[in-house]
Every structure is written in structure tokens, then in C-alpha cells.
C-alpha positions in Angstrom: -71.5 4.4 -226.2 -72.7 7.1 -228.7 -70.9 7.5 -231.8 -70.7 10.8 -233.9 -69.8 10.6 -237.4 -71.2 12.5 -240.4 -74.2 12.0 -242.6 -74.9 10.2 -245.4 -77.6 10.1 -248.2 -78.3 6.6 -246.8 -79.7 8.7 -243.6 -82.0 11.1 -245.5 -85.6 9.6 -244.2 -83.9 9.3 -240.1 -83.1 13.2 -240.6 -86.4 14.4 -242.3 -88.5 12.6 -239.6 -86.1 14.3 -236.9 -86.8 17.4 -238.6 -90.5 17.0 -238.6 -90.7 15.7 -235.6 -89.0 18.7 -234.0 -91.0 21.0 -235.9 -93.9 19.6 -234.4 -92.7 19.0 -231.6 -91.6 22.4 -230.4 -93.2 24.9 -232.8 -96.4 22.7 -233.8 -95.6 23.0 -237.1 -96.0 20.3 -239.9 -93.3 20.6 -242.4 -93.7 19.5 -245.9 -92.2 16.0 -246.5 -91.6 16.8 -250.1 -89.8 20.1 -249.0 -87.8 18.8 -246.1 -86.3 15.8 -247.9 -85.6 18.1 -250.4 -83.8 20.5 -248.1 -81.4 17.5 -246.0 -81.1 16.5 -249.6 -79.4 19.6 -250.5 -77.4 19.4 -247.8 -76.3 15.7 -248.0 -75.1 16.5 -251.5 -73.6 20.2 -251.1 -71.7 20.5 -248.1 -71.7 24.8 -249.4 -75.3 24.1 -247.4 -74.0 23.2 -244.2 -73.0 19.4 -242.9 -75.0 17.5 -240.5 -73.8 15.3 -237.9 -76.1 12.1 -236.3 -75.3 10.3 -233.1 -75.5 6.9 -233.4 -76.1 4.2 -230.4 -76.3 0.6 -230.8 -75.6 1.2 -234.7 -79.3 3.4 -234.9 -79.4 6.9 -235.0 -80.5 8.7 -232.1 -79.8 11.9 -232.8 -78.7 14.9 -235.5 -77.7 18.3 -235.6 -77.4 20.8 -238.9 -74.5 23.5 -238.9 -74.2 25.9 -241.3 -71.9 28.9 -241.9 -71.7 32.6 -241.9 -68.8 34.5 -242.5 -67.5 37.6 -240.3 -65.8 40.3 -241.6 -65.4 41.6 -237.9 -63.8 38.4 -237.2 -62.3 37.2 -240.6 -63.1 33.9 -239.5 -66.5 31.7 -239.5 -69.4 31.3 -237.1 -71.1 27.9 -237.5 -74.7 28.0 -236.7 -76.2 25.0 -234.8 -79.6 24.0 -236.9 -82.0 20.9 -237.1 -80.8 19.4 -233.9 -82.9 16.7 -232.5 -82.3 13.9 -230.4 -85.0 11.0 -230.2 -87.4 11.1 -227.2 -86.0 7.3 -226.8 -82.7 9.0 -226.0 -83.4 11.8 -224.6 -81.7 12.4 -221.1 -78.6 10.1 -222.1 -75.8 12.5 -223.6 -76.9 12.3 -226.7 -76.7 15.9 -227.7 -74.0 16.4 -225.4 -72.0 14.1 -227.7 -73.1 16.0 -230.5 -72.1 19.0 -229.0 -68.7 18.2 -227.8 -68.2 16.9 -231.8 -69.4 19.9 -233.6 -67.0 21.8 -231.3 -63.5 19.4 -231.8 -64.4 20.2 -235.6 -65.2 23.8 -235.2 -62.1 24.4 -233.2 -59.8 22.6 -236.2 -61.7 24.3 -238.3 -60.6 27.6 -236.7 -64.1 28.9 -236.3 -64.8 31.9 -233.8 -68.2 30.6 -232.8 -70.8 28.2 -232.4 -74.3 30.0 -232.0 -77.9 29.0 -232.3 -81.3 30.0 -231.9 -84.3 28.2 -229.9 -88.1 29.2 -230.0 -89.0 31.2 -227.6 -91.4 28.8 -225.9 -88.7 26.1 -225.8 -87.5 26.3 -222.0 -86.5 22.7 -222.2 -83.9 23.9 -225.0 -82.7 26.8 -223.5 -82.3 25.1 -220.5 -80.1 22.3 -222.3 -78.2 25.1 -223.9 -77.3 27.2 -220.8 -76.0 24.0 -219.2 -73.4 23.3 -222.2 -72.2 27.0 -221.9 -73.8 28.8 -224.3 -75.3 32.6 -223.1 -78.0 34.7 -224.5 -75.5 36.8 -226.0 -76.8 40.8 -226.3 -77.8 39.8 -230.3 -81.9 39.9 -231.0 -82.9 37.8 -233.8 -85.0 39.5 -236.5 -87.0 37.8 -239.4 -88.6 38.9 -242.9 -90.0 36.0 -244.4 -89.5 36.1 -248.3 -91.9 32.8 -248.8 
């Protein structure tokens, strides 16, 4: 059975190595362990940051997923954005983010938000594969970047 609740300060070093180990895993990038902790720490303490969620089987964390918010004037209601997800390669294949999926959403929906949306690298097929099948789409929105750092 996976379980769903919210995190915890007392699962900081789980989420920073399922951040890295996403990073790595799907951009080949190696994040800054000093900046990561930092960042989920910001989090963990401010939910104004976002809130994450971990799945938990057999009482260990298997998987996590970061939203965070945007506002819509269009809408005059939120959009969470789906961040940081990661489910362990362990248990991978299982439901895992499907469970975190169908969580985020029963909160979402009492939360009245409008939308759940999310990004992927563009090399991730394995993602947007996963993401097709829970009923996301492409949308007709391109995603543009300035970095400031």
C-alpha cells in the first residue's frame, strides 16, 4: 500500500537525494548539495514556496513531488505547478507516482485550483510518456527561459 502524506523537515536528506538524483538522472546535471538542501529547506519551512508531498511504502519513502503556485488573473483562481517529482528506481513501475498524482489532485480540487501543469526535459520520453498516460496534454503553451544566475 503506498501512503501519501506531506513532508517534513525530518525528510529533508530523502528529498535532496531525490532531487539530485533526478537531476542527474534526466538532465545529467549535479546539483549543489549545499544549494538543494537549502532550497527543500525553504520549502519545508515556508509553505509561500510550494508544499511537497512523499509517498511512502512499507513506512520508507519511495517517492516526492514539489508543487508550487501561480496565480491567474484570466482565471482568478490558482494553477499548481508539479516540480521535483521523483519516484525511486526501487519503485518505479508500482503506482507510485500515480498515488502521488491522484493526491495532489484531491487537494488541488478542495483547493479550488484551475490546473495542475508541469514541464519535462525535452529528452525525457519516459516522462512524457508517464504524463500522457495520467491525462495530462501538451497544451498549445511553449516554455521560455532567461536565466538570471
Amino acid at each position: 500500500m503506498i501512503n501519501c502524506r506531506p513532508a517534513t523537515i525530518a525528510d529533508l536528506t530523502r528529498i535532496v537525494a531525490g532531487n539530485r538524483a533526478m537531476a542527474k538522472e534526466t538532465e545529467g546535471i549535479d546539483l549543489s548539495p549545499t544549494q538543494i538542501d537549502d532550497g527543500v529547506r525553504a520549502v519545508l519551512s515556508n509553505r509561500k514556496h510550494g508544499i511537497y508531498w512523499v509517498a511512502e511504502k512499507e513506512a520508507h519513502v519511495v517517492g516526492q513531488i514539489l508543487i508550487t503556485y501561480e496565480w491567474s488573473d484570466w482565471r482568478n483562481a490558482q494553477i499548481w505547478w508539479i516540480q521535483s517529482v521523483y519516484v525511486w528506481p526501487s519503485a518505479r513501475r508500482q503506482g507510485v507516482f500515480k498515488a502521488l498524482l491522484e493526491h495532489v489532485t484531491s487537494e488541488a480540487t478542495d483547493a479550488s485550483v484551475c490546473e495542475l501543469r508541469l514541464y519535462a526535459d525535452t529528452s525525457n520520453t519516459d516522462a512524457h510518456t508517464t504524463y500522457l498516460s495520467q491525462g495530462f496534454t501538451t497544451g498549445h503553451y511553449q516554455v521560455f527561459e532567461k536565466s538570471l544566475r
